[in-house]
N, C-alpha and C positions, 0 to 999 in steps of 0.2 A: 459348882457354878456352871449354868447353861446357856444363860440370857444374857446375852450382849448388844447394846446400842451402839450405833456407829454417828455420832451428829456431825452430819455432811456426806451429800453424796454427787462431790466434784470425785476425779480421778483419783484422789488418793483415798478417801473414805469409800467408793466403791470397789477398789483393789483390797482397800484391806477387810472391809466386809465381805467378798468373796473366798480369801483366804481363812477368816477365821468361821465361817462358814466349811470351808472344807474341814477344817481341825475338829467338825462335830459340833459347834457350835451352835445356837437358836440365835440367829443375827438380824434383828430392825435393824434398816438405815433412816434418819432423819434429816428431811433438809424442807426448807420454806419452798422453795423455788422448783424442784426435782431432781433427777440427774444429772449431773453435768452443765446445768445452766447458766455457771456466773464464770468463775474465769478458766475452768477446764474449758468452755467452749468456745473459747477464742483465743487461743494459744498457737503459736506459731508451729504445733503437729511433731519438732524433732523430741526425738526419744535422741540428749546430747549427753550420754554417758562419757562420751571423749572428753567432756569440759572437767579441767581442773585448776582454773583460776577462777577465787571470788572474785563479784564486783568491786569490792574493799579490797584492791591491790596495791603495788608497791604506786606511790607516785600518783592517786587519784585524787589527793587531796589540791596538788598543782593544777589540774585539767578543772577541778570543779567550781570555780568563781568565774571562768569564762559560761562553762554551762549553767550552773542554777541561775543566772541573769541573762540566759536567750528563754526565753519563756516557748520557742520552739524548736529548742533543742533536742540532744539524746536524753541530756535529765536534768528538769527543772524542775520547779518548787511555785507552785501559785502562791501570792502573795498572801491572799486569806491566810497560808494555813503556814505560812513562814517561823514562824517564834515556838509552833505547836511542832516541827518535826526538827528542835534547831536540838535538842537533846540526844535525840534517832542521828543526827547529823554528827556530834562528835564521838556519838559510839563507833558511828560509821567509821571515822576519820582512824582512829583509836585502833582499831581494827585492821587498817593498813599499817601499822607498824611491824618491821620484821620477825620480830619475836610471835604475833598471833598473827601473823599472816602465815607463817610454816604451822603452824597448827592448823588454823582453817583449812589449808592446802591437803593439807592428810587427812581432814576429815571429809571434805569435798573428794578425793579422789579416792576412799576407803566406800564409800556410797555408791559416788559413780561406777569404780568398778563392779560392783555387785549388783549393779543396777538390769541390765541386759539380759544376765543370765536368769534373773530376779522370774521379769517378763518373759520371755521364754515358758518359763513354768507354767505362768498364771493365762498364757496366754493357750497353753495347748488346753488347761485345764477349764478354761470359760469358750473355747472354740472361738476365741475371737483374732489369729495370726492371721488369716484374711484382708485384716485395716493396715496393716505394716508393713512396709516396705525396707528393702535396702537399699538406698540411693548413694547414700555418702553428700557429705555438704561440701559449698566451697564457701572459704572464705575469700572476698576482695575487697580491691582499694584503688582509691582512686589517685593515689600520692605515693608517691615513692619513700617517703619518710615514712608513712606509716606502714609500708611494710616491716622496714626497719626494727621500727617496736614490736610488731606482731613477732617478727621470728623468736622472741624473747619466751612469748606465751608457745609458740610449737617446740621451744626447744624442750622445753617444760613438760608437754604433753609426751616427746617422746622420752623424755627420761622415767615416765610412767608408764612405758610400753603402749603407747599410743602412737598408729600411724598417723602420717602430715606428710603430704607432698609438696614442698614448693612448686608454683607455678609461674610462668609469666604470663604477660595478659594476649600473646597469642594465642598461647595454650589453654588460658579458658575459655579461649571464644572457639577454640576448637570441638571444648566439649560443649558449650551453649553459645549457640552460634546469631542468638539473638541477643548478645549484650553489645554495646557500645562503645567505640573507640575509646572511651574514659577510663576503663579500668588497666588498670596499668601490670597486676599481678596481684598472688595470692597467694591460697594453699586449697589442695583439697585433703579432706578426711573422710577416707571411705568408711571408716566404720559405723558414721553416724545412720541410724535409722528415722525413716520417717513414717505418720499415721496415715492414712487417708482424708480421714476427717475428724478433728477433737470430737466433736459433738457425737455424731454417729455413732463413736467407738464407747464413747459411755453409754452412750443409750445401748449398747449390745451388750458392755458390761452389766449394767443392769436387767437386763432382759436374763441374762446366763445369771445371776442373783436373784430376780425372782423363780427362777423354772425351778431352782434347787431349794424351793420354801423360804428363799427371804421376803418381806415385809417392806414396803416403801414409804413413813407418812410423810405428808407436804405439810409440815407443822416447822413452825420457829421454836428452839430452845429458849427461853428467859432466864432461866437458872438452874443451877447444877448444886446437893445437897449432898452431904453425907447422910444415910441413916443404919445403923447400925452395919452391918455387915455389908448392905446394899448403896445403891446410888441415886438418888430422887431428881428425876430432871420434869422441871417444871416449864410446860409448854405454853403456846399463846391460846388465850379464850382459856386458860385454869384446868385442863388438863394436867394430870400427875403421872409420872410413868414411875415405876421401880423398878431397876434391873441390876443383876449382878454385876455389872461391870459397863461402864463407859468409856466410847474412844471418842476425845476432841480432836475432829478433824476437819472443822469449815471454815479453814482459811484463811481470809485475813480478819473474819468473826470471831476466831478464837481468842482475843486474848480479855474478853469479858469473861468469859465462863473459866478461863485459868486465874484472873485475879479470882473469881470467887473462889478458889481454892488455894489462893495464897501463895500464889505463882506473879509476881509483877514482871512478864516478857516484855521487852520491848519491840513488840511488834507495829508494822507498819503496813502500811498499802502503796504499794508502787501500781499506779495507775497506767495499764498500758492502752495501747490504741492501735487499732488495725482498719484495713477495709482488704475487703476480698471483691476480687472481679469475677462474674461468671462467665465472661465471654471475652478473657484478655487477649484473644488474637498473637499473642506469645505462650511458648513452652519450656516449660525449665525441667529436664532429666536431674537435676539435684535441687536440694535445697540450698539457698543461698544465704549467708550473712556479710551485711555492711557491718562491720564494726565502725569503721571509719564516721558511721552516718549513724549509728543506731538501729539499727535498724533489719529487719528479716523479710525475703520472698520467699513464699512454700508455692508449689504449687499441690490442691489437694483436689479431691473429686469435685467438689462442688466449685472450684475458680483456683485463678492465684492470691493469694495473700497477702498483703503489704503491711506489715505489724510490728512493732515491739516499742522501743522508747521508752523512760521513765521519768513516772512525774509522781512529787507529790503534794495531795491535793487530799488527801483522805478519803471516808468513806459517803461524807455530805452533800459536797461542792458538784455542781454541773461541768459537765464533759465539755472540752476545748477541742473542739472540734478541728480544728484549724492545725491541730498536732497531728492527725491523720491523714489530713490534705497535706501535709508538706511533707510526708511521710511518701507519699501517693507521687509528689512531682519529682523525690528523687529519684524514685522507682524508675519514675519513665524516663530518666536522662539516661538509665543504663541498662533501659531498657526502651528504646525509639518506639517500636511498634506496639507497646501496650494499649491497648483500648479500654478505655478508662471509663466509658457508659455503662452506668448499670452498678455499680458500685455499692455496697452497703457496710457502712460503719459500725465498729464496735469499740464499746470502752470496757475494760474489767481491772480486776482490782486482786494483782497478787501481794500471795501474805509473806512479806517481807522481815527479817532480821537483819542486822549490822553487819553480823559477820557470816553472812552470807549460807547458812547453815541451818539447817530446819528443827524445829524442836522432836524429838522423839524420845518417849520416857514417861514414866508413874510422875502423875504430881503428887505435889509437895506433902500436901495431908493424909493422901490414901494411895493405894497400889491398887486401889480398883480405878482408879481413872488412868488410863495411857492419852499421852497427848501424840497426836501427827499432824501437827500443821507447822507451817512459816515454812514451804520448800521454794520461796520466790520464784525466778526464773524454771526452776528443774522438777515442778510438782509431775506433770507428766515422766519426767525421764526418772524418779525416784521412787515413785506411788508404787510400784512390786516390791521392791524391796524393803521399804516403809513398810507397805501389808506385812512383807516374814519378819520384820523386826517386832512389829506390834506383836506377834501371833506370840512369837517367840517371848516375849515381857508378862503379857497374857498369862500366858501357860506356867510359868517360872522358870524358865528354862534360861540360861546364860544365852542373851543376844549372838546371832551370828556374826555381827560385828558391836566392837565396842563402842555402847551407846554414850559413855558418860560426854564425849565432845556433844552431843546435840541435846541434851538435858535443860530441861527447863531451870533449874537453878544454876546454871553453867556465869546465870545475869548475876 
């Protein structure tokens, strides 16, 4: 076996096309759209290998009938599409019980730790450690109670040997000295890293993937076949391709082409929203997370960034635009001197699971197909080491880490 297709080339299918790429492999990537253009390129830039709490944690099912009925909340549910994610919603729920919640915990922090060193690797070997920085994040808040609960999730992180500073909100205005009397205290995590620019950094990715003879088409997959030995993925306009082996990797696209293979994931799209400033008139030396609010400020080469939030609305429905404005006016509470002209909005569409956990693993019918999608929030901070798991499965080789928690029949 020589020929491998990669279908997707966001960050994770371009990571792992470069890597099986290095193993000697003859790697196409396919994607409609190109590199990195749908929700790699508008991600909030941390490589957050420190995170070791899912979404689906202890106690979210309490918070979540306040938020799914602010339609501008941290995470809400457009109505259209209400009854269509209510199934997605109690795996979710399901999924916060303690017994799989220590499970996701170990499989989320078995990833993450291998996440960093992962990139490192991929990162000397595509010449692209140039985009990444060390900054470390902070988190704040603007309530004394929610520190409270936060200390729960750092006490957490450091029993994973992750550092966490507490802070008070003198001391963060010490290190960002353009934040505003509101935040009350935090934490910072120096070990979090950050990109330059999502986008940028695939587009180098890919440019380090073509120079080494990979293949880019700008075609959609329609379907995925077995044929004997091989894999028949059938493109748009009746194009055929054969190839010894296929990786599903596009995101929250994949869980068409894993039902055709007898795979039912229940994947979803958690709809995020950003807008970047190019000319915010403030500077931030870290990256920042509101937990309290939802919400993320990066600052990267091209502006600061104001993004995150989850909504779901699927892959159909029209952008709510008004979830990024309000995203935009918290910013500037805690942040006075933001300049907010000039602004450009983005929506995308991460490929989301219940339990917070990405699919990685042979489907169901054949061991030529590997799947690498659903890494919700952590497609960036995952997409290396995703690449050496793929490569690893590929080859036959026993996973560097044990894949069966992110298995596609795991449902």
């Amino acid at each position: 076996m020589r020929h491998i297709h990669v279908i997707g080339a966001g960050v994770v299918g371009l990571a792992t096309a470069l890597r099986l790429q290095q193993e000697g492999y003859e790697v196409a990537l396919i994607d409609r759209n190109g590199p990195g253009e749908m929700a790699s390129r508008g991600n909030a830039a941390g490589i957050a290998w420190t995170d070791v709490a899912p979404l689906a944690s202890k106690g979210i099912w309490r918070k979540m009938p306040g938020w799914l009925f602010d339609p501008l909340g941290p995470l809400s549910v457009r109505p259209a599409y209400a009854l269509k994610i209510l199934p997605w919603m109690l795996r979710f729920t399901r999924a916060s019980l303690p017994d799989k919640l220590r499970h996701t915990v170990l499989g989320k922090a078995a990833i993450n730790k291998a996440a960093l060193p992962a990139w490192e690797r991929l990162w000397q070997a595509s010449g692209t450690r140039h985009h990444v920085f060390l900054k470390g994040c902070l988190e704040v808040f603007t309530q004394q109670s929610q520190i409270v609960d936060a200390r729960k999730g750092w006490h957490q992180q450091l029993e994973h040997g992750i550092e966490v500073q507490e802070l008070s909100g003198e001391q963060i205005r010490e290190l960002e000295p353009d934040f505003s009397g509101d935040i009350v205290g935090g934490a910072l995590v120096p070990g979090w890293i950050t990109v330059d620019d999502p986008h940028a950094f695939c587009l180098s990715l890919a440019e380090a993937f073509e120079r080494n003879g990979g293949t880019i088409f700008r075609k959609s997959v329609s379907r995925i076949e077995l044929q004997g030995d091989q894999v028949l993925l059938y493109l748009e306009g009746g194009e055929q391709i054969l190839s010894d082996h296929a990786v599903i990797a596009c995101g929250a696209w994949s869980k068409t082409l894993a039902a055709q293979l007898g795979d039912k994931v229940p994947l979803e799209t958690e709809r995020g929203y950003n807008t970047t400033f190019s000319e915010p008139n403030v500077s931030l030396k870290h990256a920042v997370m509101v937990p309290g609010e939802g919400f993320a400020v990066t600052q990267l080469s091209s502006g600061l960034r104001v993004g995150g939030a989850v909504e779901f609305g699927g892959l159909e429905l029209e952008a709510n635009w008004k979830r990024a404005d309000v995203m935009s006016d918290k910013a500037a509470r805690l942040l006075p001197g933001l300049n907010r002209d000039n602004g450009i909005r983005w929506m995308g569409h991460r490929p989301s699971l219940p339990d917070t956990l990405p699919v990685i693993g042979p489907s169901k019918q054949s061991k030529r197909v590997t799947y690498a999608f659903g890494h919700g929030h952590h497609g960036l901070t995952q997409a290396a080491i995703t690449a050496e798991l793929v490569s690893d499965i590929v080859q036959g080789e026993a996973p560097r880490i044990d894949c069966a928690v992110y298995s596609a029949q795991r449902f």
